[in-house]
N, C-alpha and C positions, 0 to 999 in steps of 0.2 A: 416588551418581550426581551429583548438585546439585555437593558441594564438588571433585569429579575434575572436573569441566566448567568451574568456577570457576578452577582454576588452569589450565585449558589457554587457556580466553578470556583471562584474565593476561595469559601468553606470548604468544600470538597479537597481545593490544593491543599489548606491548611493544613487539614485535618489529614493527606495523606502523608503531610511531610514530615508532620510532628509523629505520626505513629512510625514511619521509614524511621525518625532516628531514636524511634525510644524503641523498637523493635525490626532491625534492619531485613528478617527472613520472611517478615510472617504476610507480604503483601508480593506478591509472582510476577516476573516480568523486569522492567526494566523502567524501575521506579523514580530515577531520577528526569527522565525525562518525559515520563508520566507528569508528574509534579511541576517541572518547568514549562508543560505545554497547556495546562489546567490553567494557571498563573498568566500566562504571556496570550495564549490564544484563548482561552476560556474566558479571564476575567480581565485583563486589559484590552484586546482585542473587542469583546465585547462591547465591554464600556465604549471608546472608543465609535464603533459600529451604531450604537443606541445613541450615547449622544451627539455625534455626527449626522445622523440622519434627523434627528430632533431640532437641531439648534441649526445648523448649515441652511435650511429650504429658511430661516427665519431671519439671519444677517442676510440673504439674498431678495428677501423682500418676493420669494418666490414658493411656491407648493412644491413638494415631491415631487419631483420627475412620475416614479411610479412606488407606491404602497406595493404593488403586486412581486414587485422584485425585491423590494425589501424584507417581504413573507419568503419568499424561494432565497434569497443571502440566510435568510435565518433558518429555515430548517439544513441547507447545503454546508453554511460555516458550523453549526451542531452536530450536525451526524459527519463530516470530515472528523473534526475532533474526537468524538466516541470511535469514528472506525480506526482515528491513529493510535489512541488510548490501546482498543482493542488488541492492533499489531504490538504495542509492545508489550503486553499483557503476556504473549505466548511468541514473542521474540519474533514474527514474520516479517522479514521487511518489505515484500509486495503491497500487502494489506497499511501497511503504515505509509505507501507510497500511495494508496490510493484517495486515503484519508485525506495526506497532505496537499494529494490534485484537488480535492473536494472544497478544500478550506483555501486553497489558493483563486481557487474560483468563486469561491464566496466573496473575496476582495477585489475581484474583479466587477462582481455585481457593483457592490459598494462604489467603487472607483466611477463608472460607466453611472452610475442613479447619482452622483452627488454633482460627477461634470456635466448632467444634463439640466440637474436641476441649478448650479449656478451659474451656468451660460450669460454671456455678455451680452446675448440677442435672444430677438423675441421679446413679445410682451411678457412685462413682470407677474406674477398673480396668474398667469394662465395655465 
């Protein structure tokens, strides 16, 4: 899920950066960091998050901590990003602050599910 969402945030940045510069008025809001958070949080983040969670439980010789937190990082890091998108769309900075708690807590999931699953103790595989 992480790395399919990864390449559509891609496409979507691409595609809104090249239209920002081939038509700087016609897209509302505050387009540069629209674009830079699409890019950075959208499709590196993601990757990132996707293949972190994929390969990490597999050099550890261990399972997922928890799938279930993995599903709540991905819808929490997803909709932080549309709701920061959102705020700058119509310039609110509350809303874009909420976003950014959203998606900062998504990395917290991520953090908290990757050090449980490559923990030094406990049996391997369990």
């Amino acid at each position: 899920m992480f790395i399919l969402a990864a390449l559509a945030y891609a496409l979507l940045g691409g595609l809104l950066g090249i239209l920002w510069l081939a038509q700087p008025g016609l897209i509302p809001g505050n387009v540069p960091r629209i674009h830079g958070h699409l890019m950075l949080l959208g499709f590196v983040t993601m990757m990132i998050y996707g293949v972190g969670l994929h390969v990490l439980p597999r050099f550890s010789g261990r399972s997922l901590f928890s799938e279930r937190l993995g599903h709540v990082q991905f819808l929490l890091a997803n909709l932080g990003l549309l709701v920061m998108i959102a705020g700058w769309l119509v310039f609110h900075n509350p809303t874009v602050a909420v976003g950014g708690a959203m998606a900062w807590g998504a990395m917290i999931l991520f953090a908290l599910n990757i050090a449980l699953t490559v923990r030094h103790y406990g049996p391997k595989g369990a």
